[in-house]
N, C-alpha and C positions, 0 to 999 in steps of 0.2 A: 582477670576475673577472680572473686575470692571463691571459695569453697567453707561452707559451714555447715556438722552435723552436730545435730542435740540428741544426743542420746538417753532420752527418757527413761530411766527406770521405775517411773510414776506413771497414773491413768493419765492425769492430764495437767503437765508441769506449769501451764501459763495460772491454772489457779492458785498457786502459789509467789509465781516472780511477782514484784512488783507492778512490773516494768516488763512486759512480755515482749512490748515491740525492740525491746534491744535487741535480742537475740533473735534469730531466724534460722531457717534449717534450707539449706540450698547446695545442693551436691549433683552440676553440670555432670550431664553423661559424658565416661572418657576423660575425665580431668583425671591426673596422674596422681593425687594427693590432697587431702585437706588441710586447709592452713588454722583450722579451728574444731575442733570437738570438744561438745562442752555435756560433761555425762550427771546428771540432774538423777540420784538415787533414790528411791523411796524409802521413806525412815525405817529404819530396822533392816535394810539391805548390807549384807555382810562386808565388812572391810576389806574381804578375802577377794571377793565378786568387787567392789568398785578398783581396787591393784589391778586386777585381772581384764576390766574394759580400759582403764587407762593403759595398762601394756598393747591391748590387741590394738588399739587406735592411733600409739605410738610407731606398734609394728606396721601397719598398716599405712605408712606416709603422713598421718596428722604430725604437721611443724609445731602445736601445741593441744593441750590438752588441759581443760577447766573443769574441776573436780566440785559441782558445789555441794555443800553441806548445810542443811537445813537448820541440824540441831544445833549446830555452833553457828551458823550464819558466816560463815568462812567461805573462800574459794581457794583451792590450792591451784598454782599452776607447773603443769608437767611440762619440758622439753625435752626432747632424747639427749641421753646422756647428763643430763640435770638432775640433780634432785627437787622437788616440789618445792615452793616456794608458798608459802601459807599468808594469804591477805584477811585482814576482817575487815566488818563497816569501816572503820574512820580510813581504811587505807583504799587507794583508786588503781584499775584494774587497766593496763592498756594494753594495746595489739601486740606488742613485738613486731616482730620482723613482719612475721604475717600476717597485721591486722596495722600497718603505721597509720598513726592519728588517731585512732580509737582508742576513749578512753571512758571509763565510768566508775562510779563511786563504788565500792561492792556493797554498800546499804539502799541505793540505789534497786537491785539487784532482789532483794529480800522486801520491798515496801515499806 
């Protein structure tokens, strides 16, 4: 069973995905880690504050972490011990380890 948090730091992030049904937010009581947190910042949210949720989510058992970014239409992706890896539109977003088979456009993502 997968495990997925969206960590909104928006009123209400599906106004903005394109594509809201891609993502889902599902975190089984007692599941020992998430295999996805994806932290969706509201513009003008400090750089300092989005490091700071991608660390705690890292700390916290997330096997990944999806950073999106409105302004630039980018998604970085975290894994521990990794440095961020930066996608735009033309580049496609898959699971990793903890998400195999999933995959989507990140313009997709943005509408």
């Amino acid at each position: 069973e997968l495990s997925y948090l969206i960590l909104a730091v928006t009123a209400n992030p599906a106004e903005h995905l394109g594509h809201p049904s891609i993502l889902s937010a599902v975190l089984p009581e007692g599941h020992p880690g998430r295999d996805l947190a994806v932290v969706i910042p509201l513009l003008g949210t400090s750089r300092t504050f989005c490091r700071q949720s991608v660390r705690a989510e890292l700390d916290g058992g997330a096997r990944a972490v999806w950073l999106v970014d409105f302004e630039t239409r980018t998604v970085t992706v975290y894994q521990e011990g990794r440095r961020g890896t930066e996608f735009d539109s033309d580049d496609t977003l898959d699971g990793g380890d903890g998400l195999p088979g999933f995959s989507c456009k990140v313009s997709d993502l943005f509408g």
